[in-house]
Structures are given as structure tokens and as C-alpha cells.
C-alpha positions as CSV (number, residue, x, y, z in Angstrom):
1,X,-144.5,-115.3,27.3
2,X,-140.9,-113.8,26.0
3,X,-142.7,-111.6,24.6
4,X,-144.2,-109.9,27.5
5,X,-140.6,-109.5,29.0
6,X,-140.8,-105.5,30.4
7,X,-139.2,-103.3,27.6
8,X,-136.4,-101.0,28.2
9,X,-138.7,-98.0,26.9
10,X,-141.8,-95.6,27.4
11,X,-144.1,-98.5,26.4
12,X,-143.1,-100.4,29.9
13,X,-146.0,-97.9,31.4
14,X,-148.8,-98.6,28.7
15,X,-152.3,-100.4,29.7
16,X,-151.2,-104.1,27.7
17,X,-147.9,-104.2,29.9
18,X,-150.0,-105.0,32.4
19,X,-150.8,-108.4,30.7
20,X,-147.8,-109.3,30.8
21,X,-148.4,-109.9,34.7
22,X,-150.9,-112.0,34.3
23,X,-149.3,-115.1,34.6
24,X,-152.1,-117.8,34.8
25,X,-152.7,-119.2,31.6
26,X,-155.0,-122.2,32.8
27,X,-158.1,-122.1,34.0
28,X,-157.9,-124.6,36.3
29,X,-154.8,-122.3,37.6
30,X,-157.2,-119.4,37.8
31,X,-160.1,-121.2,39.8
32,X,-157.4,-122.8,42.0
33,X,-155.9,-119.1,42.7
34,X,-160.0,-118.0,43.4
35,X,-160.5,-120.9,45.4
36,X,-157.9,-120.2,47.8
37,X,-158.3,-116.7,48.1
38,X,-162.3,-116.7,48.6
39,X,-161.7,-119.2,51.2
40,X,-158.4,-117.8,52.9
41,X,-159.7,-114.3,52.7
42,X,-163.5,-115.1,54.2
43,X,-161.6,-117.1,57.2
44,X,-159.6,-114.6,57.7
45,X,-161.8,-111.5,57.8
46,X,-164.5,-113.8,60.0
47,X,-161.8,-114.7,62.6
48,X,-160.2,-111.2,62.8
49,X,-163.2,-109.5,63.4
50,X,-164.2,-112.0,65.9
51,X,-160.6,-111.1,67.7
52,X,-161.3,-107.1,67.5
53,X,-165.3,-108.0,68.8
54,X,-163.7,-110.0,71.9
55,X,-160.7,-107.4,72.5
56,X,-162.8,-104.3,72.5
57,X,-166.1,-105.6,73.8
58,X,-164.1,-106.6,77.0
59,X,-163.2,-104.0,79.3
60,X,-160.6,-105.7,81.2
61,X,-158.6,-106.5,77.9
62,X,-159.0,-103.5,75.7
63,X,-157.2,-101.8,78.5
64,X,-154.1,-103.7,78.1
65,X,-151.4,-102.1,75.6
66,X,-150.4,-106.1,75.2
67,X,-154.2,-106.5,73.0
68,X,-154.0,-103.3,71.6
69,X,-151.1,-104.2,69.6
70,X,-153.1,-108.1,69.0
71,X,-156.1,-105.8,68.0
72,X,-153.8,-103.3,65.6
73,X,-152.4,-106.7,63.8
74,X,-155.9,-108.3,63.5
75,X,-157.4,-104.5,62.0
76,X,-154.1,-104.9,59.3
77,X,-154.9,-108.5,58.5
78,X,-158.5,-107.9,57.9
79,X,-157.4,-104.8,55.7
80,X,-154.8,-106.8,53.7
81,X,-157.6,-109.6,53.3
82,X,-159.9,-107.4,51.6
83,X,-157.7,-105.2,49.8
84,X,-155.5,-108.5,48.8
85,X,-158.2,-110.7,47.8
86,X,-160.1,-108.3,45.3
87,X,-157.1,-107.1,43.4
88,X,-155.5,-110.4,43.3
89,X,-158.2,-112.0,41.7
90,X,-159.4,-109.1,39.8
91,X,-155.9,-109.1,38.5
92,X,-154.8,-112.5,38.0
93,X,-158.2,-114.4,38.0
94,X,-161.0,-112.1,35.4
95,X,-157.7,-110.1,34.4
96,X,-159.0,-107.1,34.4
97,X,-156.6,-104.3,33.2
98,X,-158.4,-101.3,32.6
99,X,-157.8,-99.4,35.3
100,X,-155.0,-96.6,35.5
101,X,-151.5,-96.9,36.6
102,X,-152.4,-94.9,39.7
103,X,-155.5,-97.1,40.8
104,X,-153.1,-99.8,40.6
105,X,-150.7,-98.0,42.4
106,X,-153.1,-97.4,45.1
107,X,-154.3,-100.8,45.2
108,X,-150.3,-102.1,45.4
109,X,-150.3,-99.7,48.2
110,X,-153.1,-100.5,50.7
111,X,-152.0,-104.2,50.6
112,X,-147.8,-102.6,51.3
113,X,-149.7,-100.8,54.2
114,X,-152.3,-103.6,55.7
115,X,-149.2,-106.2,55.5
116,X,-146.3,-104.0,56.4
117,X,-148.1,-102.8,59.6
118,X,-149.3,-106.5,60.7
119,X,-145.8,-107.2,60.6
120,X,-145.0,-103.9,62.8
121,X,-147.4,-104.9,65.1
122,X,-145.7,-108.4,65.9
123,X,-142.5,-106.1,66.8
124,X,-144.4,-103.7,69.3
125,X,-146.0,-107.1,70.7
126,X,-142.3,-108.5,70.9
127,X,-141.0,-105.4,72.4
128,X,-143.9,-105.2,74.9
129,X,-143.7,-109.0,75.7
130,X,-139.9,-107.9,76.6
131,X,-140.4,-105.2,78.7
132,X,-143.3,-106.6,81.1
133,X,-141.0,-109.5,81.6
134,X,-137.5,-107.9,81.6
135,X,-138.7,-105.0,83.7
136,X,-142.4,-106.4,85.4
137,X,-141.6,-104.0,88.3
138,X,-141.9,-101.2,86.2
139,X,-143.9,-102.3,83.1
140,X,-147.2,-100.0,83.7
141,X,-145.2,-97.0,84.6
142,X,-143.0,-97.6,81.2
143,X,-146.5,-99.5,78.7
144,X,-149.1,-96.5,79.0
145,X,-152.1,-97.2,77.1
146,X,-151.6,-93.1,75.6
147,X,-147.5,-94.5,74.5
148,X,-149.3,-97.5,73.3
149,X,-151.8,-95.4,71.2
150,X,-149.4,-93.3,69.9
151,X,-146.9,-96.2,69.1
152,X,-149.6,-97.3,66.6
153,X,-150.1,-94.1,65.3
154,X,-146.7,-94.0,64.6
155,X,-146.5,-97.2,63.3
156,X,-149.3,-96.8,61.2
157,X,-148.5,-93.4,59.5
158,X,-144.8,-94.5,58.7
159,X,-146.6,-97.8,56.9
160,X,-148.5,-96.1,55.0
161,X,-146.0,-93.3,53.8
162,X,-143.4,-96.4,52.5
163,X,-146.4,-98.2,51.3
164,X,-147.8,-94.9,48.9
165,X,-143.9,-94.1,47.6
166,X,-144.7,-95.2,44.2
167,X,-148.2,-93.3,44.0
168,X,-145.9,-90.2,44.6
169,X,-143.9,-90.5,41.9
170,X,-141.5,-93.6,42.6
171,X,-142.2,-95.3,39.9
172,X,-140.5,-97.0,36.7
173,X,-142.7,-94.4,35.0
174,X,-141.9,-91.2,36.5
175,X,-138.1,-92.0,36.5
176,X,-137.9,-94.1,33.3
177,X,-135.7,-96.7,35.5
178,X,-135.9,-100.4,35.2
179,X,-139.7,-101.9,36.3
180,X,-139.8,-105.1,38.6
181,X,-140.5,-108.2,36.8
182,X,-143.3,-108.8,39.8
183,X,-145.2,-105.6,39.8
184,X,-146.4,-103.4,37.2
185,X,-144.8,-99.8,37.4
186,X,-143.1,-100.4,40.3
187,X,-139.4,-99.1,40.6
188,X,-136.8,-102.1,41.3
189,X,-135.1,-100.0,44.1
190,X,-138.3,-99.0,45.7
191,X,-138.7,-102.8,45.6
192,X,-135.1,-103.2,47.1
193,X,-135.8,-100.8,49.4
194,X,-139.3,-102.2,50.7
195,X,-137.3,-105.6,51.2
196,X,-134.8,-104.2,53.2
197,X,-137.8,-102.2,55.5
198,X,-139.1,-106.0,55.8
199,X,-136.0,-107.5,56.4
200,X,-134.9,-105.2,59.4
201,X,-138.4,-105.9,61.0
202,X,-138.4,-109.3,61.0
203,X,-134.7,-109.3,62.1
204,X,-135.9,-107.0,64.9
205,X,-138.7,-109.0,66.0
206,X,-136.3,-112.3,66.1
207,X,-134.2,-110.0,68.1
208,X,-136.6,-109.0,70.7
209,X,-138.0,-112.6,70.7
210,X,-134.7,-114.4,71.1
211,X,-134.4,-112.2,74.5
212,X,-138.1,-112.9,75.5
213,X,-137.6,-116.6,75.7
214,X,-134.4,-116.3,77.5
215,X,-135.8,-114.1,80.0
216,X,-138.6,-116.2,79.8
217,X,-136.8,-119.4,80.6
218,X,-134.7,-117.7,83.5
219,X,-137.9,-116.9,85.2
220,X,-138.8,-120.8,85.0
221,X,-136.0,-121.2,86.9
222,X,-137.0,-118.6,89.3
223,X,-140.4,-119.8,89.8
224,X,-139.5,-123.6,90.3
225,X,-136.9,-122.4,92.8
226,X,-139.1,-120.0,94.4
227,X,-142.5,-121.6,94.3
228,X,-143.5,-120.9,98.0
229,X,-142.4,-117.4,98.1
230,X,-143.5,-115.8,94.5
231,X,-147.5,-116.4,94.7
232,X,-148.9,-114.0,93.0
233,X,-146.0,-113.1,91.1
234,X,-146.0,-116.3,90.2
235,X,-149.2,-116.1,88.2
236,X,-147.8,-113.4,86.4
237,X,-145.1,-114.4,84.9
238,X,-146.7,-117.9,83.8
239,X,-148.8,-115.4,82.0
240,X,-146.6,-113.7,80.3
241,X,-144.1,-117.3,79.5
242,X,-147.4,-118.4,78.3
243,X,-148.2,-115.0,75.6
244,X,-144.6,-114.9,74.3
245,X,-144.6,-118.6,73.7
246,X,-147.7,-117.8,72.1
247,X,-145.8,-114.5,70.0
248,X,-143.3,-117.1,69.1
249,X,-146.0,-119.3,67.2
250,X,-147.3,-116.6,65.4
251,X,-143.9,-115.2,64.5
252,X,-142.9,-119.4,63.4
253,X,-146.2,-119.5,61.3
254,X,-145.3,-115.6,59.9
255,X,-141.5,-116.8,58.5
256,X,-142.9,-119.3,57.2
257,X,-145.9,-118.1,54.9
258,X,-143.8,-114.8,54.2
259,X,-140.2,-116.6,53.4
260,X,-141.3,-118.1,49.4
261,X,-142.6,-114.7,48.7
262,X,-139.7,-112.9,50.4
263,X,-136.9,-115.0,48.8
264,X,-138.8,-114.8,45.4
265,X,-138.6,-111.0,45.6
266,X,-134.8,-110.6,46.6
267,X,-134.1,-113.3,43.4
268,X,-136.2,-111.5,41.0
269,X,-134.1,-107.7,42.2
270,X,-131.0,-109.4,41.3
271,X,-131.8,-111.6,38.2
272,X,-134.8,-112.7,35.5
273,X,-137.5,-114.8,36.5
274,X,-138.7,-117.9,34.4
275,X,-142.8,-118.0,33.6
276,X,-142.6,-120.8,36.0
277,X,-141.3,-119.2,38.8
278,X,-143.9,-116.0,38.6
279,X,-146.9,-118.2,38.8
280,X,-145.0,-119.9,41.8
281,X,-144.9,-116.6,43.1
282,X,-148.7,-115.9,42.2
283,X,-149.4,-119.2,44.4
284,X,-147.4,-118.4,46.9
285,X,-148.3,-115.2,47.4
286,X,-151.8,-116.8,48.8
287,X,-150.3,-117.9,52.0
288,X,-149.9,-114.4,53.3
289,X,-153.6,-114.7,53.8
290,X,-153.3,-118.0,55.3
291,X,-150.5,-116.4,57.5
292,X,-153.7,-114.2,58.6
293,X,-156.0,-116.4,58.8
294,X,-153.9,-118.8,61.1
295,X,-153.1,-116.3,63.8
296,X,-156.4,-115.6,65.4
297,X,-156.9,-119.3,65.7
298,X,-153.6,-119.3,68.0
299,X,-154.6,-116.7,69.9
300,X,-158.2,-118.8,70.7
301,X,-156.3,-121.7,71.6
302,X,-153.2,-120.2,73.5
303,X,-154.7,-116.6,74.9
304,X,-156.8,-117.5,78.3
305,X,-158.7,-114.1,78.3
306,X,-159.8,-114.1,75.1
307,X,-160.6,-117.9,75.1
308,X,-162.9,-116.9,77.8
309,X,-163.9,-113.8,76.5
310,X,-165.3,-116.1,73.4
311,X,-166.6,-118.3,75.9
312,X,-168.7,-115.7,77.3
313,X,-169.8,-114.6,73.9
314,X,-171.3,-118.0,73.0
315,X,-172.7,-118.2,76.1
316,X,-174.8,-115.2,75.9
317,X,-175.6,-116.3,72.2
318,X,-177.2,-119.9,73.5
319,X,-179.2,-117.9,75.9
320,X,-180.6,-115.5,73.5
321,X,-181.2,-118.2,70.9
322,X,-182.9,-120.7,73.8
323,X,-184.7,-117.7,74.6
324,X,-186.0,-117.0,71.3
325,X,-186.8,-120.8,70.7
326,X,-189.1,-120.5,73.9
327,X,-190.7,-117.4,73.0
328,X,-193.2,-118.6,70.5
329,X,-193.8,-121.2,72.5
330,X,-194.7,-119.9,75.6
331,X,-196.8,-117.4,73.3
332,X,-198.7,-120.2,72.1
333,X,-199.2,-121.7,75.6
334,X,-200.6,-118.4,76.3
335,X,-203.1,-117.9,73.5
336,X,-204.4,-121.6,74.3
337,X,-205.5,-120.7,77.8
338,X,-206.9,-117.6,76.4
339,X,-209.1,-119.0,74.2
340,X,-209.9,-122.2,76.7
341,X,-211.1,-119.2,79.0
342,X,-213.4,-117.8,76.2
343,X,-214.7,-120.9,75.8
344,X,-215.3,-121.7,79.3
345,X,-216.6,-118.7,79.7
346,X,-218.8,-119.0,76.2
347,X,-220.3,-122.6,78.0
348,X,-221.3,-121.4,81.3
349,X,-223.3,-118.4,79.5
């Protein structure tokens, strides 16, 4: 595979460079790599669109700014799946390379966007988390569901612009400057760059959440000292201990999936990778989806409202199925005393 090392020249833009990046030689490697990502990526567009069904089928929560930002990162982790899972295996898997460098380009870039804004919506949920229980007195007047909206906007249209960079020219190609060794025409200080993007949000979401839990533990205090007095408030601030806690488990579960991929890239912007190492980074680049797929399964088992939201769901569900179970029968209960009454009817005549 030293022979597939990116060139110095024009040909580092051609078609069969692109080969070069396909780094599973096996095919057990390639059926593992399909395996996981049919799997991860089915779970994890089922359970996201689950979260969105309960979130904005309930009035009560789609109110909330707190599962607007839940619902924004479940929308970018069903994005990411889809996008992710077809070009990764159409890639890596049937190796498919006869696209264009800007199909590529856009492919690279909805996956930048879908993942990129997950991880923006963890730091409006940390920053929200902070605010209702730094500030609970004035939380509604300061969390509008209009600055929530427009928070995502925001959020979402400054994704996207970093994410479609190299569509609009920077790329290894347009500049003639060195390509990563990860992606195909992509510039290796757009790549520094994106890091650096990533970096600050994840050091800003440890930031927020680092005050969170501190806040959160003083108001433990508060509450065991003050249990007569607080009732109501009380409830409220269990809640929100028991949604940051909650944050905190999808932010553990987040460092964890992202960090192989993360340190991988910040290796290969400052030295060569080895064969081995990029189809490590091909496997490991899998457990972004299980990063998705995991978090809507902690926020059925830690979130009350939407436990009971779902709850609700698979109430109604039983009901209509038991109702559709009796329907034929009670039909056929009823055409059985119809024609018992013809017959009766038939006999006396």
C-alpha cells in the first residue's frame, strides 16, 4: 500500500487516488465494517425517530427549550446515520469510486454537518442545564422557546458553513497544498482547523458541565437542609440534578466513542500513518454511530417525561392492536346470529 501514499502533485486529485483510501483489503474486514454499520445505523435511526415522535407528539415537552435542543441532537444523529452509513460502506465496503470530487465533497460534508451540530447541541443542552439551575428564578424570562429556536438556527447554519469549506474551494485541489492521509481532497489545515472547532466544543461543554454538577451538588445540600421549607421547589431542582446527571452520561459515552477518532486525526495532521493504523481508524470510525445510537437509550431510561411519554405511546398501541384482534371476532359473532336468525326465521315459515 506504499504505493498509494498521496503524491506531492496534480495526480493527488485524480479518480484512482481515491483507492488509495480504501483501506480494507479483507473481506471478512469489509463484512465486519457492513455488519456494524447496518446494525449501528438502523438502531440508531429507529431510536432517534422514536425520541423526535415522543418530543413533538407531546405538547407539554415540545414546549420546553431543554427537548428542543434533545430533539435538534436526535434530528443530527439520525442525519449522520444515514448520510454516514451509505458513504462509508459505499466507500470502504463495494468501493465504489466513480463519483466526482465534489459528490464526495458533499457527502464528507453532510456527515461534518449532522455530527458537528449533535455535538453543538450537547453544549446548548449544557448551557441550558446551567442556566435553569444557576439562575431557576429567572430561567423562563432568560430560555424563550423563540431564543431557543433561533439558537438552533444559528447553530445549525454555522455547522453547515465549516462543514461545506472544502466544497467551496478548500481543498488540496483548489490550492495544490498537502491532502490528509484520512480523507480524499481534503486540505490538512481545513482538517486542523475542523479539529480545533471540535476541540473548543467539547472543552466548552466540559466547562459548562463541570459548573452544572457543582451547582448541582450545592443544591443537594440545600435541599437535605431545607427539606420542609422548599416543596415544590424541591421537585424542581431534583429534576433538573436528575437531567444534568443524565447530560453527563451522554457527554461520558460521547468522549468516549469520539476520543480514537479524534486522537487518530490530530496524529495523522502532525505525522504519517501506518496501513494498520487507517483501518483502525476505518473501525473506529463506527462507534460514532454507536455514540448515536446509545444516547436515546439514556434518555428512555433516565428522562421521566419521555419514559412516560413512551409509556403512553405503547399503551395506545396495545389498545389499538387488542382492538383490532377483537374486531373480526365480534364481526363473526355478529354474522352467526344473523344467519341463526335467517334460519329461525326460514323454520318457522
Amino acid at each position: 500500500m506504499d504505493s498509494c501514499r498521496i503524491p506531492a502533485n496534480a495526480s493527488k486529485c485524480s479518480r484512482n487516488t481515491m483507492e488509495c483510501f480504501m483501506v480494507l483489503s479483507t473481506q471478512a474486514q469489509k463484512i465486519s465494517i457492513g455488519i456494524l454499520c447496518g446494525l449501528f445505523g438502523t438502531m440508531c435511526v429507529f431510536e432517534n425517530s422514536l425520541v423526535l415522535y415522543l418530543i413533538f407528539s407531546s405538547p407539554g415537552i415540545r414546549k420546553k427549550p431543554s427537548y428542543l435542543f434533545i430533539g435538534s441532537l436526535a434530528l443530527a444523529d439520525i442525519l449522520a446515520s444515514i448520510i454516514f452509513v451509505c458513504s462509508f460502506v459505499n466507500f470502504h465496503v463495494f468501493n465504489e469510486a466513480g463519483f466526482s470530487k465534489e459528490v464526495f465533497l458533499l457527502q464528507l460534508g453532510g456527515v461534518n454537518t449532522s455530527f458537528s451540530a449533535s455535538l453543538s447541541s450537547l453544549l446548548l443542552t449544557a448551557l441550558d442545564r446551567y442556566l435553569s439551575i444557576s439562575r431557576p428564578s429567572e430561567y423562563k424570562l432568560l430560555m424563550t422557546r423563540k431564543r431557543a429556536w433561533t439558537a438552533l438556527g444559528v447553530l445549525w447554519l454555522t455547522c453547515a458553513t465549516i462543514a461545506c469549506l472544502p466544497l467551496l474551494g478548500w481543498n488540496c485541489c483548489v490550492l495544490d497544498s498537502s491532502c490528509s492521509e484520512l480523507f480524499p481532497f481534503v486540505d490538512d489545515n481545513y482538517l486542523s482547523g475542523w479539529l480545533c472547532f471540535v476541540v473548543v466544543l467539547l472543552s466548552c461543554i466540559i466547562y459548562a458541565y463541570a459548573h452544572v454538577l457543582w451547582r448541582a451538588r450545592q443544591h443537594v445540600a440545600y435541599m437535605e437542609k431545607h427539606q420542609a421549607q422548599a416543596g415544590k421547589q424541591n421537585t424542581r431542582m431534583r429534576m433538573d440534578v436528575m437531567l444534568a446527571k443524565t447530560l453527563v452520561m451522554v457527554l461520558a459515552v460521547l468522549v468516549l466513542c469520539w476520543s480514537p477518532v479524534l486522537v487518530l486525526m490530530i496524529y495523522s495532521v502532525f505525522s504519517r500513518l501506518s496501513d494498520h493504523l487507517r483501518k483502525v481508524f476505518a473501525f473506529c470510525s463506527t462507534l460514532c454511530l454507536l455514540n448515536s445510537m446509545v444516547n436515546p437509550i439514556i434518555y428512555a431510561l433516565r428522562s421521566k417525561e419521555l419514559f412516560s411519554s413512551l409509556r403512553r405511546v405503547f399503551s395506545h398501541f396495545r389498545r389499538q392492536l387488542k382492538a383490532a384482534e377483537e374486531s373480526p371476532e365480534a364481526e363473526s359473532t355478529h354474522k352467526s346470529s344473523v344467519i341463526e336468525t335467517i334460519c329461525e326465521d326460514t323454520h318457522a315459515v
